[in-house]
N, C-alpha and C positions, 0 to 999 in steps of 0.2 A: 779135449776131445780129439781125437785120432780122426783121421779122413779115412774115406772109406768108399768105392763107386758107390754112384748114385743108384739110388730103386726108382723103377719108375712102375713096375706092377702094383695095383691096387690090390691091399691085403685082404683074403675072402674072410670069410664068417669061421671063425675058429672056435669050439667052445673054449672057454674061460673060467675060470674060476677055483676058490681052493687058496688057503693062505700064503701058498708060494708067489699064485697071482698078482693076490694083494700086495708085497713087498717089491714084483718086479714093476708092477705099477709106480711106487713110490721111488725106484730107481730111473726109470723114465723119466719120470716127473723132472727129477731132481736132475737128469742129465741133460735137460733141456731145457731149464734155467740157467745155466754153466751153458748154455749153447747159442749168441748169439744169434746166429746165422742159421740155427735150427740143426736138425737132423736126418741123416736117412736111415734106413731099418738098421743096413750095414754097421753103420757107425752107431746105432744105438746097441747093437749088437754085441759089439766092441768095448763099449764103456760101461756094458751093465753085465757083461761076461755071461749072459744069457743066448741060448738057442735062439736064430731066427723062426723059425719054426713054434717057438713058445712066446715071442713077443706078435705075432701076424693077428693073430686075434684078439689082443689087449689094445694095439694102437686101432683095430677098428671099432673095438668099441669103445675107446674113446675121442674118440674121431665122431662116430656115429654122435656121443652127446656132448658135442663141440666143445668136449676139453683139451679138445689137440685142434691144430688142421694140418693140411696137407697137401703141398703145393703140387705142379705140376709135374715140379723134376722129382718128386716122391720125395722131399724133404720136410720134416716135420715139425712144426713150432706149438706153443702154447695156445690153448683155445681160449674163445672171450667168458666161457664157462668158466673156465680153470681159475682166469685173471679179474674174473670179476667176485671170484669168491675170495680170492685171496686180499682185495683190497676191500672187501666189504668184512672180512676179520678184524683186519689191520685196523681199519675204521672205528669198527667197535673198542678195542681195548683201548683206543685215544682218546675215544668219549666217554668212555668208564672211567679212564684216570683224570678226564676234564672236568667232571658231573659230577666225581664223589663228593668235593665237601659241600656243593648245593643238596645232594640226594641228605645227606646226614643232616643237614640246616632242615630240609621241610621236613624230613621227618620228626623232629624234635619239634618243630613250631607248630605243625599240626597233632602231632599227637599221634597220629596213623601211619601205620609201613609205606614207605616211599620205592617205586622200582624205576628203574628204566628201560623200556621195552624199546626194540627195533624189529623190522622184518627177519624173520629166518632166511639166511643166504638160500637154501634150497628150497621153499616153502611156500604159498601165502598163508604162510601163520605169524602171531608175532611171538618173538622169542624173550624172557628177562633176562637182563645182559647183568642186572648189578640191582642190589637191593638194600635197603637200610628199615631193617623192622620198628614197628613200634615199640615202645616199651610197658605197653598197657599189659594185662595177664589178658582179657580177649584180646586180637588183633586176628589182622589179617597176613596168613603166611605163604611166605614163596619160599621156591629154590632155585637162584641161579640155574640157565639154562634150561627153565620150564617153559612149555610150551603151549599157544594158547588159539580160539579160533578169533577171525579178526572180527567178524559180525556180534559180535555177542558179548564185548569187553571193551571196556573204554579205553583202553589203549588200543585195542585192535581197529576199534573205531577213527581214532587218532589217525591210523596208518593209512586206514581204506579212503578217509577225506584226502589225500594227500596223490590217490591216484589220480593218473592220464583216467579220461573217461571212455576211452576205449578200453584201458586196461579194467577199472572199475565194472565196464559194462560185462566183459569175459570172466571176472572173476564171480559176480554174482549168477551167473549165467552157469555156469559148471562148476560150482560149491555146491554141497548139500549142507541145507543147517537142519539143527537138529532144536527141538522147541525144551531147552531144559529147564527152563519154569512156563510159568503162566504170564511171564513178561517178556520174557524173550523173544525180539524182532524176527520174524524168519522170513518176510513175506518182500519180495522185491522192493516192491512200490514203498511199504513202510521202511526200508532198510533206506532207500534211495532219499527220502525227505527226512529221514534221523541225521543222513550223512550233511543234509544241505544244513542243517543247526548247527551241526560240529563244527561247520566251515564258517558258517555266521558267526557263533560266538565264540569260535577259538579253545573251544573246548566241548569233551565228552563227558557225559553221564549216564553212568550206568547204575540200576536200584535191583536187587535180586535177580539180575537179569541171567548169570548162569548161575551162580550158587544163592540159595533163598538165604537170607539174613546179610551177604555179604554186598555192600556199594562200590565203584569207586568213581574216580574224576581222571582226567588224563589231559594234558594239554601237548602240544607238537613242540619240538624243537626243530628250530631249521639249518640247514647247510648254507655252501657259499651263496649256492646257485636259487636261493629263495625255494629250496622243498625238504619235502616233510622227510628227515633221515631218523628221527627219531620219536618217543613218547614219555612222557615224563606221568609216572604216575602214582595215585596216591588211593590204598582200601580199607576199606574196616569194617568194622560192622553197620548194617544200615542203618538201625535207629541214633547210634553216635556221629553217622556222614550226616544224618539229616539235621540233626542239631545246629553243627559246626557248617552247614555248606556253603554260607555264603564268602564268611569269612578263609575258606579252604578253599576257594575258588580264588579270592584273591590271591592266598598263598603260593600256590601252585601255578598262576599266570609267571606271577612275578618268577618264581622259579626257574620256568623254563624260558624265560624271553634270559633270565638270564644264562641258562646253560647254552642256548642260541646264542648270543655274546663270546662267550667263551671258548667256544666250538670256530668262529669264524664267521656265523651266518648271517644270510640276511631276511629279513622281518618277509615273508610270506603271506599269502593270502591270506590265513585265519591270525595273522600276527597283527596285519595292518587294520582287521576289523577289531581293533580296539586293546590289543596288544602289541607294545612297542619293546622291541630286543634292546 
């Protein structure tokens, strides 16, 4: 990185946008990784061979949604936006390569598609990170990187027990759900005592709840720090969930205390109520 005077003007509202945008974005990005000690306009100016004039309104508005910040002397670092997305990536592909040969074991021992779901970095949705289908000619199908709501699906369910209850209290609070069968929870008060059994017994169930005929079960994996970074989960069809659930229940405990094991973590609220990692 070339030195450059400092900026100390705050950059105004520039429009933005347009595919050149997006590329001089990722040159920012990427010049300010490479940049200990941060940057100022000048010098990012410098290293991405772009007009100041064409970078003033990308750093504000990433600035604005705190993927940059920006200090006093007008020098500019990584935001906890930026960094939090990026270790919440990283995160994911080390527990997709830690969890694969459990995900492949329950899915064979159960019978039923097995996935593993986590929060979406940008989102409160939950996301499938990795999947291992059944081999029955019904099952139940996913695609990597599909995305799901968290009130309404037993792994979403997984995630939502695992909130701060302030965050819990804001998210049902400004969600709108949507009633896609005649089972589907949508109502605070019921959503709020469905989540208090998930935490009781360390696991979710869900029956037709957004697609008719389809079930599933979901139990948590935990991190170091005793919270819920992931969901471990298993669907099919519901009259074949309801046959097999007790024994599927056991399967899938076991499962995910062990991908909790494997991961680093330690046994959590819904772990210690009768699931040990």
């Amino acid at each position: 990185m070339r030195s450059a005077p400092a900026d100390t003007n705050t950059p105004s509202s520039v429009p933005r946008g347009g595919p050149q945008s997006v590329g001089r974005i990722f040159s920012i990005l990427e010049s300010l990784v490479a940049a200990a000690d941060g940057a100022t306009l000048s010098e990012l100016a410098v290293d991405t061979g772009a007009p100041k004039t064409s970078l003033v309104g990308l750093l504000a508005g990433l600035t604005e949604e705190d993927c940059l910040l920006r200090d006093e002397a007008g020098r500019y670092v990584l935001g906890p936006r930026f960094i939090s997305l990026a270790m919440r990536a990283t995160a994911g592909r080390e527990l997709m390569m830690i969890t694969r040969p459990v995900l492949v074991e329950l899915a064979e021992s159960t019978g039923e598609t097995a996935v593993l779901a986590a929060l979406a970095p940008d989102a409160d949705v939950t996301t499938y990170l990795d999947r291992m289908e059944s081999s029955n000619p019904i099952r139940y199908a996913v695609n990597i990187g599909e995305r799901r709501d968290l009130y309404c699906t037993a792994a979403g369910k997984v995630l939502l027990a695992g909130f701060a209850p302030a965050r819990l209290k804001a998210y049902l609070k400004s969600t709108s759900r949507q009633k896609f069968t005649a089972t589907t929870i949508v109502s605070m008060r019921d959503l709020g005592a469905e989540l208090s059994r998930v935490k009781e017994d360390g696991i979710a169930r869900t029956a037709d709840e957004r697609i008719e005929g389809a079930s599933g079960l979901a139990a948590p994996i935990f991190s170091a720090d005793g919270e819920v970074m992931a969901a471990l989960l298993i669907a099919g069809p519901s009259e074949r969930m309801a046959a097999n659930r007790i024994e599927n229940e056991r399967l899938l405990k076991d499962a995910a205390a062990k991908c909790t094991r494997l991961a680093g973590g330690a046994a959590g609220p819904q772990q210690r109520n009768g699931i040990s990692p």
